[in-house]
C-alpha positions as CSV (number, residue, x, y, z in Angstrom):
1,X,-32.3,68.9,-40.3
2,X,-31.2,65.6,-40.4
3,X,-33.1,64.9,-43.5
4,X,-31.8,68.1,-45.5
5,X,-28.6,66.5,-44.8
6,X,-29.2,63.2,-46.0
7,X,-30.8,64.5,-49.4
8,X,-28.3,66.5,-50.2
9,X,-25.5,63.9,-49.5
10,X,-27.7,61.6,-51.9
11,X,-27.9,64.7,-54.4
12,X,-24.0,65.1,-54.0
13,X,-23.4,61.3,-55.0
14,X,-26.0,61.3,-57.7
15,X,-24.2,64.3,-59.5
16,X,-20.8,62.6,-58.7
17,X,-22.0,59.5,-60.2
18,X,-23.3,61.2,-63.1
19,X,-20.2,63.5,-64.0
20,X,-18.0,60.7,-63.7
21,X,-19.7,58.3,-66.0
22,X,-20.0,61.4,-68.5
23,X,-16.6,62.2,-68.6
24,X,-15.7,58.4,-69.3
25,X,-18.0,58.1,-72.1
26,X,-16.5,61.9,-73.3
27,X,-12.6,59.9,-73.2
28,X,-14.1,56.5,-74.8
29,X,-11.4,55.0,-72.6
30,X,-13.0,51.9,-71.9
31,X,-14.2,51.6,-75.5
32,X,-12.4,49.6,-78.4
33,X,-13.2,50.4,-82.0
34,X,-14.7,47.6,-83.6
35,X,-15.7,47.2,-87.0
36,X,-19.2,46.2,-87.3
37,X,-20.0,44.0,-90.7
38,X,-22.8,45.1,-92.4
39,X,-25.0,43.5,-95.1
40,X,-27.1,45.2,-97.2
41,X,-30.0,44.0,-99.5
42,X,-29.9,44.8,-103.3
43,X,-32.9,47.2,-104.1
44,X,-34.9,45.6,-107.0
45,X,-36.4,47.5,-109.0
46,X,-40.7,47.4,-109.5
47,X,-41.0,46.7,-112.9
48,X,-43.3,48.6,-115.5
């Protein structure tokens, strides 16, 4: 009995965990946007 009890408390904070860090990534509250610089090679062309 104890044991049922004790897995399901661990299930409970697992799923707690988990629906809490979803809903933060969901809101991007902790996130900035940033511009990211990219550089991108010129294509040469194979001659022939």
């Amino acid at each position: 009995m104890t044991q049922l009890l004790l897995n399901s408390a661990v299930a409970l904070l697992i799923a707690a965990g988990f629906l809490a860090t979803a809903t933060a990534a969901l809101r991007g509250d902790g996130r900035a946007l940033q511009k990211v610089p990219v550089k991108a090679r010129s294509r040469r062309h194979p001659k022939g």
